[in-house]
C-alpha positions as CSV (number, residue, x, y, z in Angstrom):
1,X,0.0,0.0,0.0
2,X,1.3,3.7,-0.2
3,X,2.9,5.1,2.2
4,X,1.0,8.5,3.4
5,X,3.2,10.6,1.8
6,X,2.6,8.6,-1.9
7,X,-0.8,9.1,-1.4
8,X,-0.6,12.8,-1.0
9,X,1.6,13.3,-3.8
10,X,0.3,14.9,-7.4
11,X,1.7,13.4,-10.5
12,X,3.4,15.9,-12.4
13,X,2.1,16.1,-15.8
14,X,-1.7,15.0,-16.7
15,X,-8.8,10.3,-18.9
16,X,-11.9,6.9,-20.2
17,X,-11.9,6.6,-19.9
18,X,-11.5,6.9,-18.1
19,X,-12.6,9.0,-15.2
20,X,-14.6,6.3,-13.5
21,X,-13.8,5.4,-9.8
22,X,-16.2,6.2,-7.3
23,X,-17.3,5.4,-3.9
24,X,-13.8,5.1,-2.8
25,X,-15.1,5.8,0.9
26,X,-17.5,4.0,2.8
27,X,-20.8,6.3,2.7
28,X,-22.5,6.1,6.3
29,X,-18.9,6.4,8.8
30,X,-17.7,8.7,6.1
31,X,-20.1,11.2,6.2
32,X,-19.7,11.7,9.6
33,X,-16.2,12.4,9.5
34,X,-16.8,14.4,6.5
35,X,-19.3,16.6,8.9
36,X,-16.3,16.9,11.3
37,X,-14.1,17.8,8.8
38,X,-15.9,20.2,7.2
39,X,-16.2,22.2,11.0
40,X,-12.6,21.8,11.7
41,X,-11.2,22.6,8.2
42,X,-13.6,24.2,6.3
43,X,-11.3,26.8,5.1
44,X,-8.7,24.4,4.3
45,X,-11.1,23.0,2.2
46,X,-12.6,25.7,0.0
47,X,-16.6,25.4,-0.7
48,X,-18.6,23.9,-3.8
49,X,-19.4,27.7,-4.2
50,X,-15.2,28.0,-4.9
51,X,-15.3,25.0,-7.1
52,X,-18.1,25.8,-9.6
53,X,-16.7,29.0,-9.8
54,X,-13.3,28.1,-10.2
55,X,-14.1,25.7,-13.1
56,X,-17.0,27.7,-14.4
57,X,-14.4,29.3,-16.9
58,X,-14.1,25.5,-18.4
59,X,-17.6,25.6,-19.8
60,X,-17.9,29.0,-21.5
61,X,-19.6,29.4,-25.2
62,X,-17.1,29.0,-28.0
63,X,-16.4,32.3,-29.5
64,X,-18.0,32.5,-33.1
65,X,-14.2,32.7,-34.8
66,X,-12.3,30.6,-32.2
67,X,-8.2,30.4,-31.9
68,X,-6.9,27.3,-31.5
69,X,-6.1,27.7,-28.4
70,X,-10.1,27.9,-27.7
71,X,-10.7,24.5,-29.6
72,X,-8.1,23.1,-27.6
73,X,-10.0,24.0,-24.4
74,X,-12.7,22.1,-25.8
75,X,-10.7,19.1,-26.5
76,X,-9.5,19.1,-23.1
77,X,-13.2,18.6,-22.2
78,X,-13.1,14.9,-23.2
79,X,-12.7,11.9,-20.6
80,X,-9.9,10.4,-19.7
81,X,-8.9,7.6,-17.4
82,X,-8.2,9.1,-13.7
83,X,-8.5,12.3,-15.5
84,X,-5.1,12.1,-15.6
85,X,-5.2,14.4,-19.1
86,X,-2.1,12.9,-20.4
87,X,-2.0,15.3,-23.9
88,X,-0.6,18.0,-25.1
89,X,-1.1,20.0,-27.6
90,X,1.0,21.5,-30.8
91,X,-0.6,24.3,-33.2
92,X,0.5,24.0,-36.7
93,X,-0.4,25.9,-40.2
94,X,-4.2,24.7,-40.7
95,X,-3.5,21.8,-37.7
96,X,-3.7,20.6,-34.2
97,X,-1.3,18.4,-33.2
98,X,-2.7,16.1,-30.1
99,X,0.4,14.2,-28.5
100,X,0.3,11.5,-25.5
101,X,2.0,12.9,-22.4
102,X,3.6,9.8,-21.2
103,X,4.6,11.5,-18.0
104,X,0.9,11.8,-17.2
105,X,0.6,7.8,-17.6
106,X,-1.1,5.5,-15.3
107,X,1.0,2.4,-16.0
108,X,-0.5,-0.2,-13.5
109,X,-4.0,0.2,-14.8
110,X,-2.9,0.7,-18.3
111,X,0.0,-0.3,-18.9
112,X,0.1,-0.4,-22.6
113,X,-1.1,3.2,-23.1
114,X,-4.7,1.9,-24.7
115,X,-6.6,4.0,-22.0
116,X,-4.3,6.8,-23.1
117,X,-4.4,6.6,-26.7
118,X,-8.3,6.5,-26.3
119,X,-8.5,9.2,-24.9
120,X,-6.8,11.1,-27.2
121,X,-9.5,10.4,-29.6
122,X,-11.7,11.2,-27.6
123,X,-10.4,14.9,-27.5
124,X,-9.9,15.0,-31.2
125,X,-13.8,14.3,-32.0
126,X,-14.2,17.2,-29.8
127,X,-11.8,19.4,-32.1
128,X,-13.1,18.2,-34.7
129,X,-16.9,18.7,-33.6
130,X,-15.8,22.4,-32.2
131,X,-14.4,23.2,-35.4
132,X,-16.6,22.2,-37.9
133,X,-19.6,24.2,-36.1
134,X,-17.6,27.3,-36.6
135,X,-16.7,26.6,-39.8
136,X,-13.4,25.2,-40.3
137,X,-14.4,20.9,-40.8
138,X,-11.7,18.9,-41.2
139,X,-10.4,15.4,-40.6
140,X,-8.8,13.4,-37.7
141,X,-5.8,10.7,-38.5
142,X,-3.3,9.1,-36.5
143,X,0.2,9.6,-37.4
144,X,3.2,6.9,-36.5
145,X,6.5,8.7,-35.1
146,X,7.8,9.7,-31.7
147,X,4.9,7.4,-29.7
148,X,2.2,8.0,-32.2
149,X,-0.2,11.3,-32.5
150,X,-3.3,12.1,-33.6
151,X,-3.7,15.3,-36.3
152,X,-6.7,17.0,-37.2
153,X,-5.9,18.8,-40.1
154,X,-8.9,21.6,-40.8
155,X,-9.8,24.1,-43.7
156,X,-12.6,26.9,-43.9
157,X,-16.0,25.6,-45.4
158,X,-19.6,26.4,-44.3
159,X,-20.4,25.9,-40.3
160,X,-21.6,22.5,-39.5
161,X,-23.0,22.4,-36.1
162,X,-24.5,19.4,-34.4
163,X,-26.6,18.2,-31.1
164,X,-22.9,16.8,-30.0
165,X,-21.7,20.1,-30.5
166,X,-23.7,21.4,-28.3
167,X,-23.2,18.9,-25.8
168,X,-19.1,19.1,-25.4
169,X,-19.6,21.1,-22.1
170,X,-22.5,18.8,-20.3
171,X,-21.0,16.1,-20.4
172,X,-20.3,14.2,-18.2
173,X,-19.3,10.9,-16.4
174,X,-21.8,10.5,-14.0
175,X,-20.3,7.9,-10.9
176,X,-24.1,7.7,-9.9
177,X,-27.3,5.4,-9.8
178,X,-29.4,5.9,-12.1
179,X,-33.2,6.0,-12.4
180,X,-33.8,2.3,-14.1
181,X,-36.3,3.9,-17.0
182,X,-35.8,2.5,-20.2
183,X,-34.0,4.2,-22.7
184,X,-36.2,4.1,-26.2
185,X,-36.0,2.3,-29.3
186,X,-35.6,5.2,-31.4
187,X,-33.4,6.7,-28.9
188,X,-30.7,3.6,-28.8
189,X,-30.8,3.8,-33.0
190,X,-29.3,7.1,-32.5
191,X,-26.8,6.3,-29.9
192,X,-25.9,3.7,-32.4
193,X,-25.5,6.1,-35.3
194,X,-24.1,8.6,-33.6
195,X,-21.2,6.1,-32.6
196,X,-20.9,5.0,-35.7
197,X,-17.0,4.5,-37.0
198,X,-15.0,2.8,-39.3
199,X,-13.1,0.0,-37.8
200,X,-15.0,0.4,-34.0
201,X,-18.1,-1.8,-33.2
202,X,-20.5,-0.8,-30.9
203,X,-22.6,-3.7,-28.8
204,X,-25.7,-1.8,-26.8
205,X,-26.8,-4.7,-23.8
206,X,-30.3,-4.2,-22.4
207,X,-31.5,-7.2,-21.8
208,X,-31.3,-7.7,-18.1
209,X,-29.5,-11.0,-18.1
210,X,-26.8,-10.0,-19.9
211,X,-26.4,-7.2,-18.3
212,X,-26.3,-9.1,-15.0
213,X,-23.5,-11.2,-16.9
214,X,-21.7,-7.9,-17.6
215,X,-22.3,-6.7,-13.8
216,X,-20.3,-10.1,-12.8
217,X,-17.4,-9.5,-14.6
218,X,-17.0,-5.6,-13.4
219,X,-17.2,-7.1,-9.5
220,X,-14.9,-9.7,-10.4
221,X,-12.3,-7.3,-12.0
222,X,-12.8,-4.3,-9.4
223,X,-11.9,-7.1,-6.6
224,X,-9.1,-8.4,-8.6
225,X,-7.6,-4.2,-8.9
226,X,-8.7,-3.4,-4.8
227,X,-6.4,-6.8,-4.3
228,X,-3.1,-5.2,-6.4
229,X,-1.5,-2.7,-3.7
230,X,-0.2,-1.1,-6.7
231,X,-3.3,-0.4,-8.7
232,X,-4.2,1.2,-5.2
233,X,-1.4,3.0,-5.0
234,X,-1.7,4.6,-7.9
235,X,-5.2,4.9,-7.8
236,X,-4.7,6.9,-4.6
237,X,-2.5,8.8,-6.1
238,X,-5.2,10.8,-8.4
239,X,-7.6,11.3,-5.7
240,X,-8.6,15.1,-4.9
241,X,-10.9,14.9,-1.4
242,X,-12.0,18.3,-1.6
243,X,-12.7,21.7,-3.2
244,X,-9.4,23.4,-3.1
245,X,-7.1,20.6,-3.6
246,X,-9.3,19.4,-7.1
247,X,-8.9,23.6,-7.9
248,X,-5.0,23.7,-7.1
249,X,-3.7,20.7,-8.9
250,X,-6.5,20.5,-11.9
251,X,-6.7,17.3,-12.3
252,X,-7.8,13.7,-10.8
253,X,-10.7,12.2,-9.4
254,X,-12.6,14.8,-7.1
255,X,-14.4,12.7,-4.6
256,X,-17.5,15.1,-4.0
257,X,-18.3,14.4,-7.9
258,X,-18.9,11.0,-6.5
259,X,-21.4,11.9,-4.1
260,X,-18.5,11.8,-1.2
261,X,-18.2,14.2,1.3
262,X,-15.3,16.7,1.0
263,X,-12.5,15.8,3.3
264,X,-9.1,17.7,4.1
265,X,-5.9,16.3,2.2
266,X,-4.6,15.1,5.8
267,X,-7.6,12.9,6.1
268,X,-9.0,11.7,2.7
269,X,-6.1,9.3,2.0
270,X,-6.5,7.5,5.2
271,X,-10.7,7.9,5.3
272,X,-9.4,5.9,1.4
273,X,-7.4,3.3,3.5
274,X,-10.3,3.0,6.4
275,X,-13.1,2.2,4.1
276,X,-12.2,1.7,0.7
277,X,-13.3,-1.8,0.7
278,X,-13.6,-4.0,-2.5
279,X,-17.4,-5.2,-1.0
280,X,-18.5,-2.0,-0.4
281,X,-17.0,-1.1,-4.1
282,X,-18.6,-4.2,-5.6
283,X,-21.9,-3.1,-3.7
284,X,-22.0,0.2,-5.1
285,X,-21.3,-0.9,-8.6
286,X,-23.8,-3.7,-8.2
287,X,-26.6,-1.1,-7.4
288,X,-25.2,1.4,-9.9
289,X,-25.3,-1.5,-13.1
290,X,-28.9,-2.3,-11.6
291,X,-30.0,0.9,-11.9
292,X,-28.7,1.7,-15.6
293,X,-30.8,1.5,-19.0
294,X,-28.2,0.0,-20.7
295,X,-24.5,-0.7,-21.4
296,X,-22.3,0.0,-24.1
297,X,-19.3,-1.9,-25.1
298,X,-16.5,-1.0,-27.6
299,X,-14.4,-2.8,-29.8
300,X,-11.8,-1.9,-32.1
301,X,-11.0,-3.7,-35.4
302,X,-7.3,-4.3,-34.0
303,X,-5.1,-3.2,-31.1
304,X,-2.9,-0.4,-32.1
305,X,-2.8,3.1,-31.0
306,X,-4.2,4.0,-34.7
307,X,-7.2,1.8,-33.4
308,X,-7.4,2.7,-30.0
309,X,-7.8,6.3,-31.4
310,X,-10.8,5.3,-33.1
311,X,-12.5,3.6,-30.4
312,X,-12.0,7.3,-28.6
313,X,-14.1,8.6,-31.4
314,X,-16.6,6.7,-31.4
315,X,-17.4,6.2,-27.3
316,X,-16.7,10.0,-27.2
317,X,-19.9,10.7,-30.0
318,X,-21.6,8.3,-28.1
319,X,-21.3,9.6,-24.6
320,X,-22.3,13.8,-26.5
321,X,-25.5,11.9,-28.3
322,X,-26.4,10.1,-24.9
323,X,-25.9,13.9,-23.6
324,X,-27.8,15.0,-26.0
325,X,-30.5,13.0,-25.1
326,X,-30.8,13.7,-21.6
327,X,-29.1,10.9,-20.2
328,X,-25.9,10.3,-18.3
329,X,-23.3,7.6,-18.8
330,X,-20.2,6.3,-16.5
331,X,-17.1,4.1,-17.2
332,X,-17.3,0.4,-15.9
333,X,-13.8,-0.7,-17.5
334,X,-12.8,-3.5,-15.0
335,X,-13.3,-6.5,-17.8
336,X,-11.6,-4.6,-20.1
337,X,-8.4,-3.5,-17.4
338,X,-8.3,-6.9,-16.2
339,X,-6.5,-9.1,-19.0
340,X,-8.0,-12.3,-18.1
341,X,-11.4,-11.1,-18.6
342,X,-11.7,-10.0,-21.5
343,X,-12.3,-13.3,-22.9
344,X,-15.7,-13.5,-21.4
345,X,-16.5,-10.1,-22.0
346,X,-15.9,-10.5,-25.9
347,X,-17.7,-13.9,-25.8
348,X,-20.6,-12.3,-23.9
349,X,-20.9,-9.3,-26.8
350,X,-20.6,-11.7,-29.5
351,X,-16.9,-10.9,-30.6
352,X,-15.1,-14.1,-29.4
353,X,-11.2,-13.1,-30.3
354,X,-11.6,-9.9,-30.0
355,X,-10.2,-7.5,-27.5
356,X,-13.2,-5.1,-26.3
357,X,-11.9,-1.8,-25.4
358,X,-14.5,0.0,-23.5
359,X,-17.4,-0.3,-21.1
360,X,-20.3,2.7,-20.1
361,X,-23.5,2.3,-18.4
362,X,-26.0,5.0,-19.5
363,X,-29.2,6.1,-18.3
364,X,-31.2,8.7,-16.3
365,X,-29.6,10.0,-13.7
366,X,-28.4,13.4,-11.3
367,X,-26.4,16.1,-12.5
368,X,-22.8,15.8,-10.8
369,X,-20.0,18.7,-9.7
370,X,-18.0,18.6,-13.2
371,X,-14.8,17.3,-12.9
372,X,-11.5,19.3,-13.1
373,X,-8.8,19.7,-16.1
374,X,-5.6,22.1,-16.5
375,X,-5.2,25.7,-17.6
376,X,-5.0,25.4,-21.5
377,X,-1.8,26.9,-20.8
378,X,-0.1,24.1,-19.4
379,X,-1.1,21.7,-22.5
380,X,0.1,23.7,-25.0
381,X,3.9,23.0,-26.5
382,X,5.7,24.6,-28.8
C-alpha cells in the first residue's frame, strides 16, 4: 500500500476513460467524519461555491471565430482515465497536433497506453466537432512517429453544427445510480448512429441477463484491482478529497463528484485506507449497473494506438449523443483492465477473439459537480 506521503503526492504532468472510480469511501462512517471535517477545516477546504466557480471558466460558449487555443480548451473537455489528461497540444499551419504525455501515464491500470491513446480520440472528436460548427471541418488521423499522435488537419468551409456540438460542455461521467427507465428504441438507434466508425463496433446490452452477466465481470475485476496494492497505490494517487485541492492541482478524481463528502488532504487518504473496501465497491457498482438503461461496449477492429484512437471517437460521439438526449453515462472498465477477462467479456458481446476496449453504463440519472482539467496553458507546447 502507499505510504502516506505517496498518497498525498500529485503526478506531475496530466482520462476513459476513463474518469470512472467512485465510492472510494464508505458512505455512512464517512459522512460523519466528513461533517467533522468540514467544522474543523472548512477553510482548508474551500466550498462547492469555490469550485463551480473556479471551473466555471471550463464551460464558457465558444467564440464565433475561435483560436486554436479555444478548440483546444474544448478538446481538453473529453474523458480520460483518472482524468489524468495525459495530452498535449502543438498548433500547426491549418492543424492541431494532439500528443500522448507519457509523464501523465497511469502504467498499473494501463499499462500499454490503450486507455491513453483512447482518450486522445476522444479529444480529437471534440476538435473536430468544435471546429466544424464554426466553420473550419476537417479530418482526424493518426500519425506513426515519436509514440504516435493524432492530427486534425482543418480548412474553412460552411459551419456544421450538431446536437454533439452542443453537448461538449455537459458532459459528463456520472459515478451515480441511475433511475432504471428505459431508454427508447428510437433513442438507442441514435446512440448507435451517432457512434458509428470505421473499424470500431459498438454492442448496446439491455436485456437484463446480460447485463447481470456484464455486472459479474465488473465485481470480479474491481476485486481483482482493490487486491493489487499497486493499482491502489496509484489509484490513490489521483484522488482530490475536496474543493481546493481538485482547484490547485487541476486534475484527478474529485471525490465530491462522486457523491463523497469533501474531506481535508490530511484525512481523505486515510478515510481511502479506512473504508475503501472492495465489498463495499462491488456493492455500489452492483446497485449502480442495476439501476442503468443500458451498457455500451466497444471494440476496435485491431489493437494499435491508430485503433485505440478510433475507439475514442466513437465512445466519445456516443457519450455527446447520450448527452444529448438527456441521459448520463459512466465508465465500468474493470473487464476490459483486467487481462483475463476479456475473454468473457468478448464472448458475452458476441466478438469471441476480439479485444473489447470500453465499457459505459447510460441512463437517467443526477447532474454531478463537473470534474476538473488544467489551464490550456499548461497543455500547449511549442
Amino acid at each position: 500500500m502507499c505510504s502516506d506521503g505517496e498518497a498525498d503526492k500529485t503526478i506531475s504532468g496530466d482520462g476513459l476513460p476513463v474518469n470512472r472510480r467512485h465510492l472510494l469511501i464508505g458512505a455512512g462512517t464517512v459522512t460523519v467524519l466528513g461533517g467533522a471535517a468540514a467544522y474543523l477545516s472548512a477553510s482548508s477546504m474551500g466550498s462547492s461555491a469555490d469550485y463551480a466557480r473556479g471551473i466555471a471558466p471550463l464551460r464558457r460558449p465558444l467564440a464565433d471565430t475561435p483560436s486554436a487555443r479555444d478548440l483546444i480548451g474544448y478538446a481538453t473537455l473529453a474523458p480520460n482515465g483518472h482524468n489524468a489528461q495525459p495530452w498535449l497540444f502543438r498548433i500547426g499551419d491549418k492543424r492541431i497536433e494532439i500528443l500522448p504525455d507519457f509523464a501523465r501515464r497511469t502504467p498499473v491500470v494501463d499499462p500499454d497506453d490503450h486507455h491513453l491513446f483512447v482518450s486522445l480520440g476522444a479529444a480529437a472528436e471534440n476538435v473536430s466537432l468544435a471546429s466544424a460548427a464554426r466553420g473550419a471541418p476537417g479530418a482526424v488521423r493518426f500519425e506513426q512517429g515519436n509514440g504516435g499522435s493524432v492530427i486534425f488537419d482543418f480548412e474553412p468551409a460552411r459551419a456544421i453544427s450538431s446536437f454533439l456540438f452542443e453537448a461538449i460542455t455537459q458532459r459528463q461521467s456520472t459515478r451515480a445510480e441511475f433511475d432504471g427507465r428505459t431508454v427508447l428504441p428510437a433513442d438507442l438507434d441514435m446512440l448507435g448512429r451517432a457512434a458509428a466508425m470505421p473499424g470500431v463496433d459498438l454492442v448496446l446490452l439491455t436485456d437484463r441477463s446480460r447485463i447481470d452477466r456484464l455486472r459479474d465481470l465488473v465485481l470480479t475485476g474491481n476485486s481483482a484491482q482493490m487486491a493489487d496494492a499497486a493499482f491502489v497505490c496509484e489509484l490513490k494517487s489521483w484522488l482530490r478529497f475536496n474543493p481546493r485541492q481538485a482547484l490547485r492541482t487541476g486534475d484527478g478524481l474529485y471525490s465530491v463528484a462522486s457523491g463523497n463528502p469533501a474531506l481535508p488532504d490530511w484525512l481523505g487518504p486515510h478515510a481511502f485506507d479506512w473504508f475503501s473496501t472492495a465489498q463495499a465497491q462491488n456493492d455500489a457498482y452492483a446497485r449502480q449497473i442495476r439501476s442503468s438503461s443500458g451498457i455500451a461496449v466497444f471494440a476496435g477492429a485491431g489493437e494499435t494506438p491508430a485503433h485505440w484512437v478510433a475507439v475514442g471517437q466513437a465512445c466519445q460521439r456516443f457519450a455527446l449523443q447520450a448527452t444529448a438526449l438527456g441521459l448520463k453515462h459512466a465508465f465500468i472498465n474493470q473487464p476490459v483492465e483486467v487481462p483475463a477477462l476479456r475473454p468473457d467479456l468478448a464472448a458475452l458481446i458476441g466478438l469471441t477473439g476480439r479485444r473489447p476496449d470500453i465499457v459505459m453504463r447510460f441512463g437517467y440519472g443526477p447532474a454531478l459537480p463537473y470534474a476538473p482539467r488544467r489551464p490550456v496553458s499548461a497543455v500547449i507546447v511549442a
